[in-house]
N, C-alpha and C positions, 0 to 999 in steps of 0.2 A: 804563208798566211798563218798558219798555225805556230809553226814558231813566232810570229809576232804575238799573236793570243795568248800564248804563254808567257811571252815577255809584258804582256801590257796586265796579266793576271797576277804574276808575280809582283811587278810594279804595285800594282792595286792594294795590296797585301802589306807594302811598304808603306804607302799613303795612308792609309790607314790604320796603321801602327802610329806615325808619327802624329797623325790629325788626334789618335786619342788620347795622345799626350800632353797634343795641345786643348782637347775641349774640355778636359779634367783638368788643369791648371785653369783657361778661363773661369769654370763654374766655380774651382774653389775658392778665387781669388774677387768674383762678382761682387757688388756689395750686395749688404744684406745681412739678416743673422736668422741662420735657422730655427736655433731654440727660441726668440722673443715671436718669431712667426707662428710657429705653433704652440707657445705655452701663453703668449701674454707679454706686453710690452713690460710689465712692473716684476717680473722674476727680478731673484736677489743675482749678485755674481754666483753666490754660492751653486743655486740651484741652478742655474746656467754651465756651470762649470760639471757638473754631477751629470747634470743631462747629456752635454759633449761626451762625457765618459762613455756613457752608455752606449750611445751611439757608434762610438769608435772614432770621432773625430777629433779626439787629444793626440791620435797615433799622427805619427811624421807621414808628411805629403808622400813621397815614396813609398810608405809600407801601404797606404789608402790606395794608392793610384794602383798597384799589386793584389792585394783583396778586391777592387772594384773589376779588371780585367780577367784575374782567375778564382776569385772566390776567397770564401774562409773557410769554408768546410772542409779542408785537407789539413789546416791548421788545427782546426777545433779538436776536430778526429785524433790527429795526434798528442795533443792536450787532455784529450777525455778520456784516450786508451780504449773506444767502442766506436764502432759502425755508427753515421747519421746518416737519419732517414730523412728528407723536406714532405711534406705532405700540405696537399695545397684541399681547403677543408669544401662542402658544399657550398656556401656562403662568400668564395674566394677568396681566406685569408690563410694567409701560409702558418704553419706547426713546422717545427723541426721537436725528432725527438732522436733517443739513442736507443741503438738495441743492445741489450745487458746479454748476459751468459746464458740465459734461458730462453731468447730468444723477443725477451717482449721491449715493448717501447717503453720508453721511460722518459721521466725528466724529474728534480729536485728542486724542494725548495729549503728555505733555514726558517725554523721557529726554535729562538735561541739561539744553543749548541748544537740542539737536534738537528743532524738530518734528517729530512722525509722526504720519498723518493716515490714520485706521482705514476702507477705502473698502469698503461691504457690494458687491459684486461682484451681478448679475443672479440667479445660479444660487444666492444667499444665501452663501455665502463669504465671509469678509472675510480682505481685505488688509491689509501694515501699508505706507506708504512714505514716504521723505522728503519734508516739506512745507514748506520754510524759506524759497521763496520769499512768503509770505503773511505776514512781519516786517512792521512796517512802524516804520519808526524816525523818529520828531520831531528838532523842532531843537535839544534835547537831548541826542540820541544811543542816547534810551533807546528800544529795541524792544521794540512792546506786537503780541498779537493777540487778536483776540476768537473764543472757538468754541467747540464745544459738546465737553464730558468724558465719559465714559464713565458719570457719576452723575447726568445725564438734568440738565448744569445749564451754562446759559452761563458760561464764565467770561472774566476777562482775566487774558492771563500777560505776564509781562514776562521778556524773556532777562536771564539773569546776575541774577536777584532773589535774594537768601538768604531770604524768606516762609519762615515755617516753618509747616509744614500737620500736624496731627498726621486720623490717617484710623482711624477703627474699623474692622477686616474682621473677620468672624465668622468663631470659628474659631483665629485668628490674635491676635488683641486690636488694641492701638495701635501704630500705624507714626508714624515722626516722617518727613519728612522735609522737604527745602528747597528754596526753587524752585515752592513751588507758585502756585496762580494769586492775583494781588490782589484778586481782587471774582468775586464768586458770582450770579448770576440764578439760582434752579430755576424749571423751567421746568413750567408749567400752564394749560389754555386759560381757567380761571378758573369761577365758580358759575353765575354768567349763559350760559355755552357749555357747561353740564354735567359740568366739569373742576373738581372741586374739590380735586384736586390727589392724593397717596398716601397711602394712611396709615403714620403712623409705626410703627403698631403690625407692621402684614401684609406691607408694602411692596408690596402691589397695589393696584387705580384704585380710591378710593374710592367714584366713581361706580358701577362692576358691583356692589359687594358690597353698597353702601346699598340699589339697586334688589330684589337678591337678601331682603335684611332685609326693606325694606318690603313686595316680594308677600309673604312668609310673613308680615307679620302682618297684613296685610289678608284673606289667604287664613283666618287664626284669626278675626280682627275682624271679618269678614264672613258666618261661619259664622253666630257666637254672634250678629251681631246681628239674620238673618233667622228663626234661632227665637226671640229674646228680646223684641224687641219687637213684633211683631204678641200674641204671647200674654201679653206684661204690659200691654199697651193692654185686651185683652179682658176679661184677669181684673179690671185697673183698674175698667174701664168698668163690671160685675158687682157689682164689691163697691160702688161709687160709688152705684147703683141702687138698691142694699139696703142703704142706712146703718143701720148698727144693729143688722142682723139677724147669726143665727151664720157663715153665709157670711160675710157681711162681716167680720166678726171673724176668722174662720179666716183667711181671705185675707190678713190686716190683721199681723195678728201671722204670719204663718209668711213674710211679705213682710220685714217688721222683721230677723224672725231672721236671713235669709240676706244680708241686707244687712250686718250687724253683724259679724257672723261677718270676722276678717280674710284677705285671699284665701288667704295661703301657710296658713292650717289649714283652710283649705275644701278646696285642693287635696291637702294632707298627708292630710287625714280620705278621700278619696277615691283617694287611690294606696293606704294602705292596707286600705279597705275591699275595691273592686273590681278590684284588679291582686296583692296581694298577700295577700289570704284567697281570694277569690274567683277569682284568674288570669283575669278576664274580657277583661281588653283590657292593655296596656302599660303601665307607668309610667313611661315616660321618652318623650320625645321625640328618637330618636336619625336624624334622614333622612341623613347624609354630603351626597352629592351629587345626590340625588334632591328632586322637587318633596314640599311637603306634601301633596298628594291622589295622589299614588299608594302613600301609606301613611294610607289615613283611619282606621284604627284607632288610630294613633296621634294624633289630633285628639280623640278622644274625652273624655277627661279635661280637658285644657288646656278644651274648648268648654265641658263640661259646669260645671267652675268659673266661668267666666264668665257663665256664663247663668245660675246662681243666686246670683252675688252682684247683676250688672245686672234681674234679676227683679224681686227685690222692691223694689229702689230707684225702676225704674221705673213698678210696680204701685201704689206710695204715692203718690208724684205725681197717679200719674191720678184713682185711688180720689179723694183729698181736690179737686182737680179735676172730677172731673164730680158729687160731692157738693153742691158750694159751687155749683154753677149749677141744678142739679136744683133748690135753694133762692133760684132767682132770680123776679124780676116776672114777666119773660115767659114764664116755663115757667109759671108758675102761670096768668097769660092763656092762655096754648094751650089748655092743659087747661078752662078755663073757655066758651072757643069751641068744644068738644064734639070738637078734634079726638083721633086715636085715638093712642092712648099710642105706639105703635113709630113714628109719623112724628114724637110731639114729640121724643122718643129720639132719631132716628136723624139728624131735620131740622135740628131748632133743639141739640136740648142736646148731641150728641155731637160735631159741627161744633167749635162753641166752648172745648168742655172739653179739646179735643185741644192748644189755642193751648199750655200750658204746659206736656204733654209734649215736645210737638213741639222747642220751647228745649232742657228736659233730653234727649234723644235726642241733639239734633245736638251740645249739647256732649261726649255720654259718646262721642259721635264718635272727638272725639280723645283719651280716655281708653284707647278699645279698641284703637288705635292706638301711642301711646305710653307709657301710664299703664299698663299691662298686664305692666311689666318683672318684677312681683313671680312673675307665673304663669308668663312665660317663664324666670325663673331655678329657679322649683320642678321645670316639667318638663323643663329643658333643651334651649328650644324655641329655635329660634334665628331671632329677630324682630327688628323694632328697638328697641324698647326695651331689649331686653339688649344690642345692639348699643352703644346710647347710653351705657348703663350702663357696658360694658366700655372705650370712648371716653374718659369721665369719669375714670371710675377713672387710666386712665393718660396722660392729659390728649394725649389724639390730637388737636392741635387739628382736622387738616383732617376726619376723619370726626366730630368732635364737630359743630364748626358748620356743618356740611352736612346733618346728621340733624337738628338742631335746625330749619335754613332749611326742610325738608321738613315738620315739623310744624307749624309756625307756618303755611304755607301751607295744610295741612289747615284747621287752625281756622281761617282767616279764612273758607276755598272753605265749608268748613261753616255757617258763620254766613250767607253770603250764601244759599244753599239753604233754611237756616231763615226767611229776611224774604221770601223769594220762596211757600215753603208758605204764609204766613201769608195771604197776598191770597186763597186759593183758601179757609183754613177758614174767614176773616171776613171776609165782604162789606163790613163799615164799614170794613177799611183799604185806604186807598189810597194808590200812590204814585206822584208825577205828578215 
């Protein structure tokens, strides 16, 4: 057992190497265009092309996909010749600065030829002062330096360069101006150090906010899935028992129904039945800054969808499931050796029948997880999957492929859990 553990964790490790190769080629290859997304459909090429700089996305598919899994900041670092520090601020938006010889934080910027070199002071302060000593000119004559901008990105400037940098500021629109730096790093500790970088969209870490999404839909995910599946195993198990019978049928078809039913009119039929004739609980899912459970009335609805549409999907399974074994050799031998019905039940046939829920369970795993976007967009729940959704939509790549990389790891961690149940419901599998 343990050496398969190791083997299926190793594996894991592989899959996921390879799937991030592949979800960083889909994302970059989606349509779409970044820059008209967030600057405005009528940018020039120019300003289009200035803005790709910035960002880093002129660099070749392989050096991105490298920066994206391990960072820049080991790059930068070595281009800046100083220590960086990330500092993520009250307000949750990330600073990277450098720490200089004297120990303080710094970053630069260019007025002119000048440099000025912005030093955050102990008591948080910041200073601006001349820093021209830090040129350093080839045998060229050309003076280049490498440091970190104000827009959390290593660059390199060259004195006396005409670059023409055109900059978005909000508020203000686009600035032209000249002189600005030749080459761009932004700077991120990368997916593998839990930095996958900001989102285009919020300009905060996408790490905090992914983490934020994901407890809220585990916190829904996890609700619906401790009432839903112990009682569609039960109900499964019941109507399985009594092929045939009207229970069985009732069970059979009102399991059907609620499966069929598509979510957003299970949830539409249920905000206005119960929130809006009846004012019983909420319609909407609105927490601001507070966790999901300290408004659980507001869970009510979103669970209660969920658990009637995974009800009867799971209820079917089991039902045909512990039917089809109940009609096996050995159940019919038990019964034959005079033993008593609730140990062949609960011994031999319910052990076995469980094998094929147990598969549907752990995949609707990741279903309640990410597949759930449709109930978090009806109640305005704010999960991952609308997170993902909203990502897509405006092609964020870094919180797309980072939401993505989280779910793929679900279904893999999922699936090994489900090969691991299985040794415990059937004593004929084994894994050496």
């Amino acid at each position: 057992m343990v050496r398969f553990i190791l083997r299926r964790l190793f594996l894991l490790v592989i899959t996921m190497f390879l799937v991030s190769m592949a979800v960083f080629l889909i994302v970059e290859s989606s349509p779409g265009n970044i820059a008209k997304n967030i600057l405005g459909a009528f940018i020039t090429p120019e300003q289009e092309a200035s803005f790709l700089k910035q960002m880093g996305l002129d660099k070749p598919v392989t050096t991105r996909y490298l920066i994206w899994l391990t960072g820049s900041d080991w790059i930068a670092e070595d281009k800046v010749g100083m220590p960086l520090e990330r500092i993520v601020t009250e307000r949750d938006f990330v600073e990277w600065w450098a720490r200089n010889e004297e120990g303080q934080l710094v970053r630069w910027k260019l007025a002119g030829d000048t440099l000025l070199a912005i030093v955050k002071q102990s008591d948080g302060e910041v200073i601006e002062k001349v820093d021209d000593s830090r040129w350093i000119t080839d045998e060229n004559g050309v003076s280049r330096f490498w440091g970190l901008n104000t827009n959390n990105q290593a660059v390199r400037w060259e004195k006396g360069s005409d670059n023409e940098v055109w900059t978005f500021i909000v508020g203000t629109g686009w600035q032209k101006a000249t002189g600005g730096p030749i080459e761009y790093i932004p700077l991120k500790k990368g997916f593998l150090r839990g930095d996958p970088g900001v989102s285009l969209r919020t300009g905060r870490p996408v790490s905090k906010t992914l983490f934020v999404r994901l407890r809220n839909s585990m916190v829904l995910a996890g609700i619906a899935f401790v009432i839903v599946m112990p009682l569609a195993l039960v109900l499964g198990i019941i109507a399985g028992l009594k092929e045939g019978s009207l229970k069985d049928r009732f069970l059979s078809i009102s399991g059907m129904t609620f499966s069929v039913i598509p979510e957003f009119a299970t949830g539409i039929f249920l905000i206005l039945i119960l929130s809006n004739w009846l004012g019983l609980v909420p319609g909407a899912t609105v927490f601001g800054e507070k966790a999901p459970w300290e408004r659980p009335d507001m869970l009510i609805l979103p669970v209660l969808t969920l658990t009637l549409i995974e009800l009867g999907y799971v209820l079917r399974i089991t039902r045909a499931s512990m039917a089809d074994v109940m009609r096996s050799a050995y159940i019919r031998t038990a019964y034959l050796k005079g033993i008593p019905n609730y140990k062949v039940v609960m011994k031999h046939a319910v052990r076995n029948a469980l094998i094929a829920p147990i598969t549907v369970i752990m995949l609707h795993v990741n279903w309640l997880m990410g597949g759930i976007v449709i109930v978090e967009v009806v109640f305005g729940y704010p999960g991952l999957g609308q997170y993902l959704l909203d990502s897509a939509l405006y092609k964020d790549i870094n919180a797309l492929q980072a939401g993505t990389m989280i779910m793929v790891l679900i279904a893999v961690g999922t699936q090994l859990i489900a090969d691991i149940l299985y040794t415990f419901l059937n004593p004929r599998i084994r894994y050496s």
